[in-house]
C-alpha positions in Angstrom: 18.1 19.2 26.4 15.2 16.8 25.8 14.7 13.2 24.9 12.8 12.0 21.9 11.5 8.9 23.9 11.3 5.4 22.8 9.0 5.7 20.3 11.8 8.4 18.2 13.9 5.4 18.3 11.8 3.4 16.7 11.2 5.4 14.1 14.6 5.9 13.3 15.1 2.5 13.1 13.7 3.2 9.1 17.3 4.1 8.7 18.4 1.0 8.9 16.7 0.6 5.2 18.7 2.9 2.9 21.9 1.8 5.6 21.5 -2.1 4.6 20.7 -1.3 1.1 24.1 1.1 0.2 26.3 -1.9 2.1 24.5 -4.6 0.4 24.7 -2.6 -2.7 28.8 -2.0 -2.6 29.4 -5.6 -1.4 27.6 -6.8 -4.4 30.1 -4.4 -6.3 32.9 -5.5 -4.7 32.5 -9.5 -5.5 31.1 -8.5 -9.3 33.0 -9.8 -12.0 33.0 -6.5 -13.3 35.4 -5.2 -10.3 37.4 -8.7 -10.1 40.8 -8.2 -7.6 38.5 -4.8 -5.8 39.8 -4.9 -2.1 38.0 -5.8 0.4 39.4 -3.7 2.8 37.6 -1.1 1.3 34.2 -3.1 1.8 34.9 -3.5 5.3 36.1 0.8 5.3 32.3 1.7 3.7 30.5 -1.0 6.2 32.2 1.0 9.6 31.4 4.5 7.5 27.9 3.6 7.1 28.1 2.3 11.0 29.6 5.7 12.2 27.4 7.7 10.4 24.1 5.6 11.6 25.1 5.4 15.0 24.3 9.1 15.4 20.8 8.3 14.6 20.0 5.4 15.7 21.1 3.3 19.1 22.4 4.5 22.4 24.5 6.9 21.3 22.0 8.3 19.4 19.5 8.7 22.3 21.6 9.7 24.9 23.0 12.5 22.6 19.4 14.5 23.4 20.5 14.5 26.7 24.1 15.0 27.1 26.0 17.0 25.3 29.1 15.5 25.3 27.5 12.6 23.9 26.4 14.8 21.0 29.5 15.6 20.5 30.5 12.0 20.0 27.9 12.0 17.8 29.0 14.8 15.6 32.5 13.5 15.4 31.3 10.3 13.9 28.5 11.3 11.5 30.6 15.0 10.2 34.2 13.5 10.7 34.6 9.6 10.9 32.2 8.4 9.2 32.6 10.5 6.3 36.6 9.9 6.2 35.9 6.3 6.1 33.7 6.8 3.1 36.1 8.7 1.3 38.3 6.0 1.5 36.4 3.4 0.8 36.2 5.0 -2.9 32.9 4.2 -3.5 32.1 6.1 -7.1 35.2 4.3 -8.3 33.6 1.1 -7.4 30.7 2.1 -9.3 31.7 3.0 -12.5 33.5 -0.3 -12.7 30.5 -2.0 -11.2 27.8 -0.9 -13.5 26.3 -1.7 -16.6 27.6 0.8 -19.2 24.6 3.4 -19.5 24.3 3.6 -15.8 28.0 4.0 -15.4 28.1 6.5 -18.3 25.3 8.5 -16.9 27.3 8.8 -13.9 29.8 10.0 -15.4 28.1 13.3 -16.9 27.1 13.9 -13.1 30.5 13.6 -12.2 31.4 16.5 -15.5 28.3 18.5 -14.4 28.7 22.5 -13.6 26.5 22.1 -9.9 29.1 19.4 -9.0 32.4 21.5 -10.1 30.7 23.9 -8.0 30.1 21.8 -5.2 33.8 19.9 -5.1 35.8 23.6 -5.2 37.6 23.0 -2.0 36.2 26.8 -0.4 32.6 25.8 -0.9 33.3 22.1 0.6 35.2 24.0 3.5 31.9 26.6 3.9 29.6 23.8 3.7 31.4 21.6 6.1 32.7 24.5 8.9 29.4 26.7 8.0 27.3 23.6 9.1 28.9 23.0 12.5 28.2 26.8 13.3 24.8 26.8 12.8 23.9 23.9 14.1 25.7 24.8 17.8 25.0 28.8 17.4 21.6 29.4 16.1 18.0 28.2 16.8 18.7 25.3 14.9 20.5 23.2 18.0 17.1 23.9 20.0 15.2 22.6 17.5 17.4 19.2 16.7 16.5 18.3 20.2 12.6 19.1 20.0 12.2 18.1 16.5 13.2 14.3 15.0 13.1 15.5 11.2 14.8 18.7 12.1 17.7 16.2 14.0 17.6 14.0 10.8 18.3 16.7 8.4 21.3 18.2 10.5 22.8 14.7 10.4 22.2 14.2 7.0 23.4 17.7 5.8 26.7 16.6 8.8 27.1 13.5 6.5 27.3 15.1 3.3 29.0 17.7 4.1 32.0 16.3 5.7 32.6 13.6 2.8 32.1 16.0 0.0 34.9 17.7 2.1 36.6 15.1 2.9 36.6 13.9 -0.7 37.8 17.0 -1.8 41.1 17.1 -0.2 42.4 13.5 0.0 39.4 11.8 -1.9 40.9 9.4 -4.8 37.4 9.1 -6.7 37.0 10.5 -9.7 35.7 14.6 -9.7 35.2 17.4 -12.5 38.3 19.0 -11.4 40.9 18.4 -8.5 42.6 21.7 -7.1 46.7 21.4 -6.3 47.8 20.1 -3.1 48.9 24.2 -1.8 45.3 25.2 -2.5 43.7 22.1 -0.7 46.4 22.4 2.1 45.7 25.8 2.7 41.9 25.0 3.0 42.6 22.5 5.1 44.4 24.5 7.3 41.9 27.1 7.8 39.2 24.9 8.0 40.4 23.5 10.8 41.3 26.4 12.7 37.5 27.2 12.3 36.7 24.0 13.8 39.0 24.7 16.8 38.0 27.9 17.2 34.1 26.8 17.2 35.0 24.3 19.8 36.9 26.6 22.1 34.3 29.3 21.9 31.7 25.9 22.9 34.2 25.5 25.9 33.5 29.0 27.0 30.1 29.4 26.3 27.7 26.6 26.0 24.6 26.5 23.5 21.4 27.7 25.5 20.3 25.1 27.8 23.7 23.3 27.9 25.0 23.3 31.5 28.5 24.8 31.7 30.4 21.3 32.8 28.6 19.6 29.9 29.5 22.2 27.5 33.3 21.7 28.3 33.1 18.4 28.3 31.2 18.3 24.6 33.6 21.1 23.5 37.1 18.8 24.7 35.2 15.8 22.5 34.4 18.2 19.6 38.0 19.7 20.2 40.3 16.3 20.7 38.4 13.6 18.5 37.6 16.3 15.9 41.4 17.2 16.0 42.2 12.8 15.2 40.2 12.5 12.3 41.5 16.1 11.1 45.5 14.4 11.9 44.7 11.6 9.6 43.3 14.0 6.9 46.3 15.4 7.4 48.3 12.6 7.0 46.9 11.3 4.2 47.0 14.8 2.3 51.1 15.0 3.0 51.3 11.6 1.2 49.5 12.2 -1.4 51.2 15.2 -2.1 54.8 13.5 -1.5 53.8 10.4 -3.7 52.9 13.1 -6.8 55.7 15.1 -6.6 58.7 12.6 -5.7 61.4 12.6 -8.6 60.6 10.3 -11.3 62.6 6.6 -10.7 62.5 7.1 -7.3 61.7 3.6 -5.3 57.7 3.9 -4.3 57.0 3.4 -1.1 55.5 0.3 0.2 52.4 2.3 1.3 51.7 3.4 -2.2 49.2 1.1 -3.2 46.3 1.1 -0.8 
């Protein structure tokens, strides 16, 4: 595995940019008079998203990641996993329709009603794109090329990102989306989404990606394998009670947890 040097990291550092800009951007939503009584909890969820997510890119991790594997697989965890779960709960496109000026917000809402979008939140494609991603970026030429090539390492981050909160938001996600499948159908996707991941991390324990030494390949594959498996327990979790809240009898006393 190679390094990128220092002068890779300073050109990630352009990150930073579009990063300041989205936490600026929901912290202005979040103290607009337009969202009075919006948590700010939920502020403080999207600024350690955005954190995850960039510290795959940019920082220590980020360079040591071209060198050690298991480091990448820290990496991975928090820019596919993480990051993107603390997105999701952060509910930022809720934030935005009530933040907006009405145009802007209605606009968004015909994205949200859009055919490419219904296609893209159908919990099978989310799972494909999500578990699909991970496999070709550990089992193809593609995780040679990451570590030779900055924009080819950028867009397997980026395409990590997206993927695992378009995922993410599909199963336990509370913003608004053309069409939310039941909590079987989701549960079941859940489930064999992350027995692919598992699986994929076992077979990484057995047999490194070319170049990988064997004792850094199990080490990456017991990261991939143990902090994957946390975030995929609070997915869990969170999916169980969301599922219980909906379908508890009518009268019932909430739970204190409810309201998050």
């Amino acid at each position: 595995m190679h390094s990128h040097g220092q002068g890779a990291f300073g050109a990630e550092l352009v990150f930073l940019i579009p990063a300041a800009a989205a936490v600026a951007a929901y912290w202005a939503g979040t103290i607009s008079s337009r969202s009075r009584g919006w948590p700010v909890h939920r502020a403080l969820l999207f600024t350690a998203g955005v954190g995850a997510v960039l510290a795959s890119v940019l920082g220590p991790l980020a360079v040591q990641s071209h060198e050690d594997f298991a480091v990448l697989g820290v990496t991975h965890v928090l820019a596919g996993m993480l990051g993107p779960l603390l997105l999701v709960l952060s509910r930022p496109v809720s934030l935005a329709l009530r933040a907006l000026d009405v145009v802007p917000a209605r606009r968004l809402a015909r994205v949200l009603r859009s055919r490419p979008l219904r296609i893209l939140t159908f919990p099978l494609t989310a799972a494909v794109l999500n578990v699909g991603g991970m496999v070709v970026m550990f089992r193809t030429g593609v995780f040679a090329a990451m570590q030779e090539s900055l924009p080819v390492h950028w867009l397997v981050t980026f395409h990590l990102a997206a993927a695992g909160y378009l995922y993410t938001a599909v199963l336990v996600g509370r913003d608004p989306m053309p069409h939310r499948a039941g909590f079987g159908f989701r549960a079941a996707v859940l489930i064999a989404a992350t027995a692919g991941h598992n699986i994929l991390a076992k077979t990484l324990y057995a047999q490194p990606p070319p170049g990988v030494p064997q004792a850094a390949g199990e080490t990456g594959a017991l990261v991939l394998y143990y902090g994957g498996g946390a975030v995929e327990l609070a997915v869990v979790v969170l999916l169980c009670r969301q599922w219980y809240v909906a379908t508890r009898p009518r009268g019932s006393v909430a739970s204190p947890l409810h309201h998050q």
